[in-house]
LOLUMMAR-468229 format. One line per field, with one value per residue (C-alpha): residue in three letters; residue number from 1; x, y, z. Coordinates in Angstrom, 1 decimal. Example, Ala and Ser with C-alpha at 12.3 -4.5 7.8 and 13.67 -1.06 7.14 Angstrom:
BEGIN
r: c(Ala | Ser);
k: c(1 | 2);
c1: c(12.3 | 13.7);
c2: c(-4.5 | -1.1);
c3: c(7.8 | 7.1);
# end
This chain:
BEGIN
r: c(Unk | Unk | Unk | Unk | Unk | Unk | Unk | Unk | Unk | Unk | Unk | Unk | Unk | Unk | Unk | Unk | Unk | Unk | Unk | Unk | Unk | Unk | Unk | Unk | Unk | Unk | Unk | Unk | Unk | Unk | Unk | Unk | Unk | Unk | Unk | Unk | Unk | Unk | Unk | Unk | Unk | Unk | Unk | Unk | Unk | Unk | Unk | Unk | Unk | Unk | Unk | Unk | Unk | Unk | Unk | Unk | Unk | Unk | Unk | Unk | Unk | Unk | Unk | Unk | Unk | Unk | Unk | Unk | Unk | Unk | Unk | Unk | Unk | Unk | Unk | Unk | Unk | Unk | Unk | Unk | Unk | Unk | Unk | Unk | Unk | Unk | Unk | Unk | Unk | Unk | Unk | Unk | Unk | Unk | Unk | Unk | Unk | Unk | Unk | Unk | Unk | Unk | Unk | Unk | Unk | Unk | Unk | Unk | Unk | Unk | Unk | Unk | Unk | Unk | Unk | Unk | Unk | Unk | Unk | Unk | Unk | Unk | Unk | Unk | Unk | Unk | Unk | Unk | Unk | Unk | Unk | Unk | Unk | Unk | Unk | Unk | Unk | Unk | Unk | Unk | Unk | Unk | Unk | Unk | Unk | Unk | Unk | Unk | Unk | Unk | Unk | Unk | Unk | Unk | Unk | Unk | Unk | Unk | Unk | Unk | Unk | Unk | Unk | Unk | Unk | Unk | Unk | Unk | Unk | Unk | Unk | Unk | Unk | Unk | Unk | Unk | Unk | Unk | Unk | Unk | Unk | Unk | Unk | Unk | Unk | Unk | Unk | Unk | Unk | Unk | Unk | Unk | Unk | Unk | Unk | Unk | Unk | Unk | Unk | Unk | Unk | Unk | Unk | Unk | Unk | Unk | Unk | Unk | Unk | Unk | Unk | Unk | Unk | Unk | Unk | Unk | Unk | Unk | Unk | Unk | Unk | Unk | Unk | Unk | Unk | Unk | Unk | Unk | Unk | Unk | Unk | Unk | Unk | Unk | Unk | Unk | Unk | Unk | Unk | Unk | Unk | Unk | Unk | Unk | Unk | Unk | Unk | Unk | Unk | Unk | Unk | Unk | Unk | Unk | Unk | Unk | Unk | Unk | Unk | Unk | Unk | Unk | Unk | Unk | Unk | Unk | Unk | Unk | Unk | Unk | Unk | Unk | Unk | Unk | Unk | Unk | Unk | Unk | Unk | Unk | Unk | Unk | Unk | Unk | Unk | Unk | Unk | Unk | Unk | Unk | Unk | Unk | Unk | Unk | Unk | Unk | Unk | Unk | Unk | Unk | Unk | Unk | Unk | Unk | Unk | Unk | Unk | Unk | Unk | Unk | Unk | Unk | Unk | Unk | Unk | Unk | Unk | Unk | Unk | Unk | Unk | Unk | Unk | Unk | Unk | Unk | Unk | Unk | Unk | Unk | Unk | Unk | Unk | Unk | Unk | Unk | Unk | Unk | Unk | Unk | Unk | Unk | Unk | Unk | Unk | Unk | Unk | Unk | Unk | Unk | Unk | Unk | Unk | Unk | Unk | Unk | Unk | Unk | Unk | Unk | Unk | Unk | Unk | Unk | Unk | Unk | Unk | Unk | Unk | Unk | Unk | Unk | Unk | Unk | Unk | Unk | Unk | Unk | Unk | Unk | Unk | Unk | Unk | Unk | Unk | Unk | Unk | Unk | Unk | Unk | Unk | Unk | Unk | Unk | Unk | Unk | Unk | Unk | Unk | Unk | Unk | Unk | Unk | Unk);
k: c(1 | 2 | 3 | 4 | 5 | 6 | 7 | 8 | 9 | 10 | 11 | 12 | 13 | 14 | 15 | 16 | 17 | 18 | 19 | 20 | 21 | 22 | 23 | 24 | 25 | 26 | 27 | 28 | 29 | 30 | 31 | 32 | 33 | 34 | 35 | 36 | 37 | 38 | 39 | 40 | 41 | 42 | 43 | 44 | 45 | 46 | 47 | 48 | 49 | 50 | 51 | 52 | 53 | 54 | 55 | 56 | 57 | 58 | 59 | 60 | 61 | 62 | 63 | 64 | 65 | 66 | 67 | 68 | 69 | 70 | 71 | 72 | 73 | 74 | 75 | 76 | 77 | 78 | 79 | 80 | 81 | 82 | 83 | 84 | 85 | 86 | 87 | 88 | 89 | 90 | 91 | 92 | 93 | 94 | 95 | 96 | 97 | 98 | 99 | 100 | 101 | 102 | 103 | 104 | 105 | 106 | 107 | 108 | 109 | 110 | 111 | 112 | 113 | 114 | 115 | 116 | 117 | 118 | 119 | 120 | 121 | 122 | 123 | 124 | 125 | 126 | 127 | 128 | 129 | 130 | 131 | 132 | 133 | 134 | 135 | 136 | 137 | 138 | 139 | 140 | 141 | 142 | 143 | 144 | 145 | 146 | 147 | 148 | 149 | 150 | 151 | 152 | 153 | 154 | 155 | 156 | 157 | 158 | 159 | 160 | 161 | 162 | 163 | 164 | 165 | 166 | 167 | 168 | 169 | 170 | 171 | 172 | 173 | 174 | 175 | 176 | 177 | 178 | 179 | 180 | 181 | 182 | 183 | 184 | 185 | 186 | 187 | 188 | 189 | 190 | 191 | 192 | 193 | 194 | 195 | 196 | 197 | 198 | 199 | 200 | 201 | 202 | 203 | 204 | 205 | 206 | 207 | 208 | 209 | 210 | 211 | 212 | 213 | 214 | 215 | 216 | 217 | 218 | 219 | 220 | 221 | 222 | 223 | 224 | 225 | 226 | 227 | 228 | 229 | 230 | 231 | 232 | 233 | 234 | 235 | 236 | 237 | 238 | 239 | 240 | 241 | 242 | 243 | 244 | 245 | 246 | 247 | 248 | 249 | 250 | 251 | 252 | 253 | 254 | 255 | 256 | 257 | 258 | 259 | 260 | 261 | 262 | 263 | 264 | 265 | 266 | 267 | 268 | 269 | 270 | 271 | 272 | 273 | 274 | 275 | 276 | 277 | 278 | 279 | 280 | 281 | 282 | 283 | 284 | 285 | 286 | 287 | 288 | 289 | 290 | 291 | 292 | 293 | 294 | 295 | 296 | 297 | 298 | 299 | 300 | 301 | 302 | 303 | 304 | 305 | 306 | 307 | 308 | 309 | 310 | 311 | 312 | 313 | 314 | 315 | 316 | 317 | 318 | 319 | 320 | 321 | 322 | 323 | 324 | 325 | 326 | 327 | 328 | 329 | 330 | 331 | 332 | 333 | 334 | 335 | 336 | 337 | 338 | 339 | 340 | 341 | 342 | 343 | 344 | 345 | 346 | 347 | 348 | 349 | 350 | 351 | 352 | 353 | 354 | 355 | 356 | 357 | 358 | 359 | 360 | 361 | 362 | 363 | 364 | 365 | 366 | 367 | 368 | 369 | 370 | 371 | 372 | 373 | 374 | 375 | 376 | 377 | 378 | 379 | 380 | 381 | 382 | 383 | 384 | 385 | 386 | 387 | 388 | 389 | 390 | 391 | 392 | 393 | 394 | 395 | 396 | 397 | 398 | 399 | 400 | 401 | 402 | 403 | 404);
c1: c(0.0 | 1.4 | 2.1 | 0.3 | 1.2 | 4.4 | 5.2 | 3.3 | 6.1 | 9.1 | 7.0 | 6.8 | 10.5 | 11.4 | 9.5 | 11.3 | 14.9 | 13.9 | 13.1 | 16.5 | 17.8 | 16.1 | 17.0 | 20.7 | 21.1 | 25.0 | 24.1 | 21.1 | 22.9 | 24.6 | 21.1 | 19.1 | 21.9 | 22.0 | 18.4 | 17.8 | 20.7 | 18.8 | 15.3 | 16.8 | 18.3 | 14.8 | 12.6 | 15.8 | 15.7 | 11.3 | 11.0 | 14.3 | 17.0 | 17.5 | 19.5 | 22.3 | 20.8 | 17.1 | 16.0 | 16.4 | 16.8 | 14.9 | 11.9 | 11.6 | 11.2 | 8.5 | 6.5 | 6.2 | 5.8 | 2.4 | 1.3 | 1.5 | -0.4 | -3.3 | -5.1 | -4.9 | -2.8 | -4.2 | -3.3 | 0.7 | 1.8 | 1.0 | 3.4 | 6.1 | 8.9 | 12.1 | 15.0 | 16.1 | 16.1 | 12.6 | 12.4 | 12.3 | 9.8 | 7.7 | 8.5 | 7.1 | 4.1 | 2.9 | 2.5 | 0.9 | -1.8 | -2.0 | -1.7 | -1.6 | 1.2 | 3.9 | 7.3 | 8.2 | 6.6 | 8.9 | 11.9 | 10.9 | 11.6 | 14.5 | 15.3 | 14.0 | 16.7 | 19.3 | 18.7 | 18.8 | 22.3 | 23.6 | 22.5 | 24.0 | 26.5 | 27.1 | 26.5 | 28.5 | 31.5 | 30.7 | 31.0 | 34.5 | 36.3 | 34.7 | 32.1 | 34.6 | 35.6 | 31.5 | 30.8 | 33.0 | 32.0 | 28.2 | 29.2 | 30.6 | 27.8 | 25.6 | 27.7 | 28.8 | 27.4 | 26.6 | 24.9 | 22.9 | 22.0 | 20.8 | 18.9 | 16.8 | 16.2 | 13.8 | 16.9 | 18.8 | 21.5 | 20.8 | 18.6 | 21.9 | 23.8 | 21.1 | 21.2 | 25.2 | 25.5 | 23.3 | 25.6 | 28.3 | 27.1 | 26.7 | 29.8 | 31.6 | 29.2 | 30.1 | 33.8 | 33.5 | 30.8 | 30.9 | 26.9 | 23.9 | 22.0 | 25.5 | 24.8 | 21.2 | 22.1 | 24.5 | 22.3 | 19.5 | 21.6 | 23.4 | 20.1 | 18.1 | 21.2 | 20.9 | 17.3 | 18.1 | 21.4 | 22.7 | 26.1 | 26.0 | 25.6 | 29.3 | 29.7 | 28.4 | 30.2 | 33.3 | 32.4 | 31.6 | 34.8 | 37.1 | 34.8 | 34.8 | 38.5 | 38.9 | 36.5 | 38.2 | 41.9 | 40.1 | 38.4 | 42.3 | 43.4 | 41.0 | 41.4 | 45.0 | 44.1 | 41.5 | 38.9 | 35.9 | 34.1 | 29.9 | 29.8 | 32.7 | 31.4 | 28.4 | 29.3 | 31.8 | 28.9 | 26.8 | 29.0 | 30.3 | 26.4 | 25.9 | 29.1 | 28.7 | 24.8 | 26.0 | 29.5 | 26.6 | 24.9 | 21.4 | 21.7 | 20.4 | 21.6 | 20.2 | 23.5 | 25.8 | 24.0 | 25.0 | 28.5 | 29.4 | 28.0 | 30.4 | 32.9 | 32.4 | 35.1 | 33.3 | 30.5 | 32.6 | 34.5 | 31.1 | 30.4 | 33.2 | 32.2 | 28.4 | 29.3 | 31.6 | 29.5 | 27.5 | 29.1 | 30.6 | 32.5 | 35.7 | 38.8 | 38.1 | 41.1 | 40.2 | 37.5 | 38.9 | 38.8 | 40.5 | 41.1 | 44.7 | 43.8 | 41.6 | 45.4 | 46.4 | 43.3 | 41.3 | 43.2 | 43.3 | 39.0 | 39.3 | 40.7 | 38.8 | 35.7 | 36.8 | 38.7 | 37.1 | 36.8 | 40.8 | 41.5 | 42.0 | 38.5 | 37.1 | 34.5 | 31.6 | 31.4 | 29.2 | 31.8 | 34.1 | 31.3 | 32.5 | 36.1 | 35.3 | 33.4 | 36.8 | 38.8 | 36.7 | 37.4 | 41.1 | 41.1 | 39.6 | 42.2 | 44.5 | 43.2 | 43.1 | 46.5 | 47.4 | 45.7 | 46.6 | 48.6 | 45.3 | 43.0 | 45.1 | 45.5 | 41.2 | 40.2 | 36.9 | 38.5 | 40.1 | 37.6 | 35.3 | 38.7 | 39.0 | 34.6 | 35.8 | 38.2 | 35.4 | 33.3 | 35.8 | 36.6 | 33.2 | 31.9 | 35.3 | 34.2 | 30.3 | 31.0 | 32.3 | 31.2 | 32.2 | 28.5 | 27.6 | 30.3 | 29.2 | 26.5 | 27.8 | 30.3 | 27.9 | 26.7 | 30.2 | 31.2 | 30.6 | 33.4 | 36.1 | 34.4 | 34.8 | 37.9 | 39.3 | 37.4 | 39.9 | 42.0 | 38.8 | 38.9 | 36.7 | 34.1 | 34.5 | 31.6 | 32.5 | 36.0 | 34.9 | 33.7 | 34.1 | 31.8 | 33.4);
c2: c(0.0 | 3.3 | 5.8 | 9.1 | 10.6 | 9.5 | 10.6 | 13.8 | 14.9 | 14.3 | 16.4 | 19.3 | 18.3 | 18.8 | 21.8 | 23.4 | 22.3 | 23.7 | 27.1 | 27.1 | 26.6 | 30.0 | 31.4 | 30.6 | 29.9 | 28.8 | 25.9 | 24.8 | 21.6 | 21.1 | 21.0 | 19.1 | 16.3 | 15.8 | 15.8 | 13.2 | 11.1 | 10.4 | 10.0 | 7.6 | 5.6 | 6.0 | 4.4 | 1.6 | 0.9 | 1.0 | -0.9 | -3.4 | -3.4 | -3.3 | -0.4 | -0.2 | 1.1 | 1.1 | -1.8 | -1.5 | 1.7 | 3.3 | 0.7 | 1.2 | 4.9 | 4.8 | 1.9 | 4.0 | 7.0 | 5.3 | 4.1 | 7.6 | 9.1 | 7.2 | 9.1 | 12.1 | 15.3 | 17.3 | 13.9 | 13.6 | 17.5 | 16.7 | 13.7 | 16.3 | 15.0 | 17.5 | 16.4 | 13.3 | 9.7 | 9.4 | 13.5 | 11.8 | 10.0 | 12.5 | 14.6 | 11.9 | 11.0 | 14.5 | 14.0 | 10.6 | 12.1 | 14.6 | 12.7 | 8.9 | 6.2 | 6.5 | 5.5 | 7.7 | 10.6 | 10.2 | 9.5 | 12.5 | 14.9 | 13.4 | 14.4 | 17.6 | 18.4 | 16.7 | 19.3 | 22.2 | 20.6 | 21.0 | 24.4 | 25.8 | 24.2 | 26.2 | 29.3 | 28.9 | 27.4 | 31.0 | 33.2 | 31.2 | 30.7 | 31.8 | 30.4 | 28.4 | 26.5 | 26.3 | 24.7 | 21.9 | 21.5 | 21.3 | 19.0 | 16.8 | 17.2 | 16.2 | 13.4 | 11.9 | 8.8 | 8.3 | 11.7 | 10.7 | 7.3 | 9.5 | 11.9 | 9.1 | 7.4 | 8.2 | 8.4 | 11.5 | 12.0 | 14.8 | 16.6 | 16.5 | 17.8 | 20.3 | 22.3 | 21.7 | 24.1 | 26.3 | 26.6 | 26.7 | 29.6 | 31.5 | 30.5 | 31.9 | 35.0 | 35.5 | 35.9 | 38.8 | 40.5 | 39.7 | 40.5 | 39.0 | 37.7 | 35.3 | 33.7 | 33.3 | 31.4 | 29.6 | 28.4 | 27.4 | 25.7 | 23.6 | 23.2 | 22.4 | 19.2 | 18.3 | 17.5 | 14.6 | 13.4 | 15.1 | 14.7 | 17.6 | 20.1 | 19.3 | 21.6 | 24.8 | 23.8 | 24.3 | 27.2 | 28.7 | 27.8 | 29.1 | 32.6 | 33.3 | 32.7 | 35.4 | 38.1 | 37.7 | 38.4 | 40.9 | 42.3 | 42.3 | 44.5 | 47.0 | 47.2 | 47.8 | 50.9 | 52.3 | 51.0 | 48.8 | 48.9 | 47.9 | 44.9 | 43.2 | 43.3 | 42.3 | 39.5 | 38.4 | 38.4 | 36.5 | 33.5 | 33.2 | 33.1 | 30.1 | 28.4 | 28.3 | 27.6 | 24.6 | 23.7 | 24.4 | 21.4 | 23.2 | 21.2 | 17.9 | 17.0 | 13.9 | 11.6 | 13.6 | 14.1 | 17.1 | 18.2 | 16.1 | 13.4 | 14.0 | 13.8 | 10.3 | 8.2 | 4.9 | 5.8 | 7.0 | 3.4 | 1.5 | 3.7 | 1.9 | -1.5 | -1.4 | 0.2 | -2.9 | -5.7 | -6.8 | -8.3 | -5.2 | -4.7 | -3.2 | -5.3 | -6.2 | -4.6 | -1.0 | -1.6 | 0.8 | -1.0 | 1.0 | 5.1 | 4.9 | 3.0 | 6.5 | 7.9 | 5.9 | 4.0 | 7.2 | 8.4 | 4.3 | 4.9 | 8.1 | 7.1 | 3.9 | 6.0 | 7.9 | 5.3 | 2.0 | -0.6 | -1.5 | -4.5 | -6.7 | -5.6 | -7.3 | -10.4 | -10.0 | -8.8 | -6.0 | -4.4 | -3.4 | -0.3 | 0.7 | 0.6 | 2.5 | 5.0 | 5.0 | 5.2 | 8.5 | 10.0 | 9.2 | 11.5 | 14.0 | 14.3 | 13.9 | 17.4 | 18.6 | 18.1 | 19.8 | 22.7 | 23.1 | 26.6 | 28.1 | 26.7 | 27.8 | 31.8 | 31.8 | 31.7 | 30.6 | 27.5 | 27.2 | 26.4 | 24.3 | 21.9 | 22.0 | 21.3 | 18.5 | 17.4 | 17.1 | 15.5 | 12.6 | 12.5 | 12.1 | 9.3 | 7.7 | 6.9 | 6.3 | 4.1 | 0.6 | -1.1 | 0.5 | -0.3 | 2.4 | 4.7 | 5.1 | 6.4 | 8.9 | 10.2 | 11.0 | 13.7 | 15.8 | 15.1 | 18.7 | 19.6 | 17.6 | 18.7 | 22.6 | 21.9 | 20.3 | 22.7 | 24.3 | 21.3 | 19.3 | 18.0 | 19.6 | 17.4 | 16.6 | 14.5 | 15.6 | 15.8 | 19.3 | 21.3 | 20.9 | 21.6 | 23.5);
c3: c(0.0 | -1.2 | 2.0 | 1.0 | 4.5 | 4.1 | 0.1 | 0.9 | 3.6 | 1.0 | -1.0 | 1.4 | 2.4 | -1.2 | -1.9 | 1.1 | -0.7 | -3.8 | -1.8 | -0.4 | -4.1 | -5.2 | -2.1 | -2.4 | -6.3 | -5.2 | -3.0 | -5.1 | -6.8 | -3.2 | -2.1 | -4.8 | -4.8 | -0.8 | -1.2 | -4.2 | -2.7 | 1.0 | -1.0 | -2.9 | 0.4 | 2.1 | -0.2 | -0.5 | 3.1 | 3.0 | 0.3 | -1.1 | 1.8 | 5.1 | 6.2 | 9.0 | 12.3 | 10.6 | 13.5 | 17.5 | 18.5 | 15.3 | 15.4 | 19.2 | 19.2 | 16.1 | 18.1 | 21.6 | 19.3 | 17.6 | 21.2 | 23.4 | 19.8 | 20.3 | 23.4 | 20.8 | 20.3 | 23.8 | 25.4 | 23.9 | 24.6 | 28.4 | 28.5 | 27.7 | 29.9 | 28.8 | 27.4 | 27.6 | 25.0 | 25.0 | 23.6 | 19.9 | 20.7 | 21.4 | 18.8 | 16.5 | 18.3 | 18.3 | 14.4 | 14.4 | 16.5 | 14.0 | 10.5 | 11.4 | 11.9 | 9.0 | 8.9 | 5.8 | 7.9 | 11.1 | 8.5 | 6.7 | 10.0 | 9.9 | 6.3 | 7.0 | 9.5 | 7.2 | 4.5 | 7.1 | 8.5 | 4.7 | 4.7 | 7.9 | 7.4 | 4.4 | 5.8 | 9.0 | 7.2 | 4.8 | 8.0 | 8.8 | 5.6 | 2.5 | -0.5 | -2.0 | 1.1 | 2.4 | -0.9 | -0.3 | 3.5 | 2.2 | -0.4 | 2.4 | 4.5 | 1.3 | 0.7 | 4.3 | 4.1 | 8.1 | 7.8 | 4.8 | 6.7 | 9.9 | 7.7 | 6.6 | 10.0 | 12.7 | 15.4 | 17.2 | 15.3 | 12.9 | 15.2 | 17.2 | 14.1 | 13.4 | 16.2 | 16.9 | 13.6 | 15.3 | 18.6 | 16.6 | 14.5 | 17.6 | 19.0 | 16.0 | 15.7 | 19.4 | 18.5 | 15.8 | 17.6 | 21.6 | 21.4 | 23.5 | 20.6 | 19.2 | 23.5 | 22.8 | 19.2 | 21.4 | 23.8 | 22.1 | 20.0 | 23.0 | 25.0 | 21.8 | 21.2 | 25.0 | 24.4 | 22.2 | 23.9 | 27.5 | 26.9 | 24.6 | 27.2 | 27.5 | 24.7 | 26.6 | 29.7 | 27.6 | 25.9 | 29.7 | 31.1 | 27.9 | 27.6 | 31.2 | 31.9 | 28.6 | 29.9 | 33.6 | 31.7 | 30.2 | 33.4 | 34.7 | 32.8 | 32.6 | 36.6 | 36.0 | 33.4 | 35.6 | 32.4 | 33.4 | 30.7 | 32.1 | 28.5 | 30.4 | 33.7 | 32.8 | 30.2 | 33.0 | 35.3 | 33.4 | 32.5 | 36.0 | 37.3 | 34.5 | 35.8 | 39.6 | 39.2 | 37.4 | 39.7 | 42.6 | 41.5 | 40.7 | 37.0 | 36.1 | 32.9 | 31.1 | 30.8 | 32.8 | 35.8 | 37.9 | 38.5 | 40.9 | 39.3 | 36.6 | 38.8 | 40.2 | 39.4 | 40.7 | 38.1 | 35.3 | 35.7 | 35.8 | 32.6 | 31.0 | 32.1 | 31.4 | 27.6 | 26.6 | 25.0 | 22.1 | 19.1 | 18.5 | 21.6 | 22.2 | 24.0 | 27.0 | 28.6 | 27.4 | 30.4 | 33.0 | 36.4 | 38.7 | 39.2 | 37.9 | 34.3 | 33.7 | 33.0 | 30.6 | 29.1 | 29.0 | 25.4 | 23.5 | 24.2 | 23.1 | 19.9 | 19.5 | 19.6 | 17.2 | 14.8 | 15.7 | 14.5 | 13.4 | 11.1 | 14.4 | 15.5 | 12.2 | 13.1 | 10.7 | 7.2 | 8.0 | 10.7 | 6.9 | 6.7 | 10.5 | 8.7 | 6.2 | 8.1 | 10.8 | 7.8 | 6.7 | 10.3 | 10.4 | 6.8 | 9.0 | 11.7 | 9.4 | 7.7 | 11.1 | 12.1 | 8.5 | 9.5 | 13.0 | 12.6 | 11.2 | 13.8 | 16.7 | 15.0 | 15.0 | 18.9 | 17.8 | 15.5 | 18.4 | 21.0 | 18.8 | 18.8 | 22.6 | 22.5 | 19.8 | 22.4 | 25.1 | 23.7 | 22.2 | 25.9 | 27.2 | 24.5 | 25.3 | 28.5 | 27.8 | 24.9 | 24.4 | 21.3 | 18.2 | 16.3 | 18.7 | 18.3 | 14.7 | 15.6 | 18.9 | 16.7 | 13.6 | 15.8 | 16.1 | 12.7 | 11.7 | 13.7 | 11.8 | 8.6 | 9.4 | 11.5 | 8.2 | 5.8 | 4.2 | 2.9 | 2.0 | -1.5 | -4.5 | -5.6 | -9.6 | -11.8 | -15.0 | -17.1 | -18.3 | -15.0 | -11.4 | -8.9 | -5.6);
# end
């Protein structure tokens, strides 16, 4: 049976793309390609195939999703319960109660954030570099295939990407125009990602710790000329109110817990140990089982989350697309490391490294089977891809033109 619900939101998805085309006639073929490509892998995985990651987790959300929809749409926006893993499925039940049950539907918000990752992407790689180098960023956000796979799933990923581009934006607005409105971007960004997974709240944490320690040498100095200016003590204010209401352990967040729940080394070791299994595991001895293996072992996770799996990690035919995807993030670093000096000149290049550097630290610890690391480090891709931006490779179809 054909799903009208379903066809009719890739229509509307689509019409939107095509907007965005005429809007911004330079990303248009960026845009049109990204979208085609994911429409194309959508009705694959409906119809022919069985995608990677399209049971468990996906299936489960769309099933509770269809159940809470039932008692009707009043009924689903008083089972609001915040942020947290079960956000999702909320988000999807609120239009089942509106159109009916329809997997294309809940894959098609999905998509709809996927095409809206492409384009800020473009525009905040625009504000950083310039529209030769946020073409080819968009063209690798079009083209990445575990962000083409999570645009076409009813999972958290790109939600996660979506609104990480939107904290970033403001976190590099903030830096070329210390104004109000770049903190608000920020935030909403950061809170609108901790929704779907807590552990991105790490992100703001970061950004508070790096911008208040700046504005405090900055407040220095202007005591030593006799020159407080009211935008530094109140910005300075502000972010040291945010920290000490979190360090005060007012803060739940989803994942992390409060601060000093992050601190816990008994529960960041049972992190480690609850996280390795499944088929997909990683060694047993990257388990950390006592306070000083967080030292040492702390880094080889680090680096498994971001790489895994390795050749030696092979068991199953399928595990050669975790490879490849490792293979596409070790390119990444690779970039990185190539254009280090450039990073470290840009303070706001800068600290979306040391947030990149969080939050490879944090999964680290919270994951332990690489078939889920694909997935955890889908959401900070968009940092290696704008980290890397300027060294990216053009994009050529055709012998006589390139596309940039």
């Amino acid at each position: 049976m054909i799903d009208l619900i379903g066809f009719s939101s890739i229509f509307l998805v689509s019409l939107l793309t095509f907007f965005l085309g005429l809007l911004r006639p330079s990303i248009s073929k960026i845009l049109i390609t990204g979208l085609l490509v994911r429409i194309l892998f959508m009705l694959l995985g409906n119809y022919l195939i069985t995608l990677p990651d399209s049971t468990a987790d996906a299936q489960t959300f769309r099933i509770n999703a269809w159940k809470i929809a039932q008692s009707g749409f009043l009924s689903v926006l008083t089972q609001f319960n915040g942020p947290g893993p079960e956000f999702i499925t909320w988000l999807i039940a609120i239009f089942y109660s509106l159109f009916g049950k329809s997997i294309i539907m809940a894959q098609s918000l999905s998509l709809f954030f996927g095409i809206g990752s492409i384009f800020l992407g473009w525009i905040l790689a625009n504000k950083i570099w310039n529209s030769n180098i946020a073409n080819k960023v968009a063209w690798f956000i079009a083209l990445f295939p575990s962000l083409i796979l999570y645009s076409i799933l009813a999972l958290r990923e790109i939600y996660i990407v979506f609104f990480l581009l939107v904290a970033l934006y403001g976190l590099v607005s903030w830096f070329k125009i210390n104004n109000i409105k770049s903190i608000i971007i920020l935030m909403i960004g950061f809170v609108g990602a901790t929704f779907f997974h807590g552990a991105m709240f790490v992100g703001a944490l970061v950004f508070l710790f790096i911008i208040s320690f700046l504005i405090f040498k900055k407040f220095l100095k202007q005591i030593i000329r006799f020159k407080i200016t009211t935008k530094v003590l109140a910005f300075l204010s502000l972010f040291l109110f945010l920290l000490v209401f979190y360090l005060s352990n007012k803060i739940h967040i989803p994942y992390l817990g409060t601060f000093e729940n992050s601190l816990d080394i008994e529960n960041l070791i049972m992190k480690t140990q609850l996280s390795t299994r499944g088929a997909a595991e990683w060694p047993e001895w990257l388990k950390i089982n006592t306070k000083i293996e967080i030292i040492y072992k702390s880094p080889i996770r680090s680096m498994y989350f971001v790489f895994a799996p390795f050749p030696w990690d092979i068991s199953k035919l399928k595990h050669l697309i975790g490879m490849f995807d490792g293979l596409l993030y070790a390119y990444l670093a690779y970039l990185i490391f190539r254009n280090r000096q450039e990073i470290w000149k840009d303070p706001a290049l800068k600290t979306v490294l040391l947030i990149l550097i969080a939050y490879i630290f944090v999964f680290g610890f919270g994951v332990g089977n690489f078939g889920t690391g694909i997935r955890h480090r889908s959401k900070i891709v968009i940092m290696f891809i704008l980290l890397a931006a300027p060294l990216l490779p053009k994009f050529t179809f055709f012998k006589k033109g390139k596309i940039d």
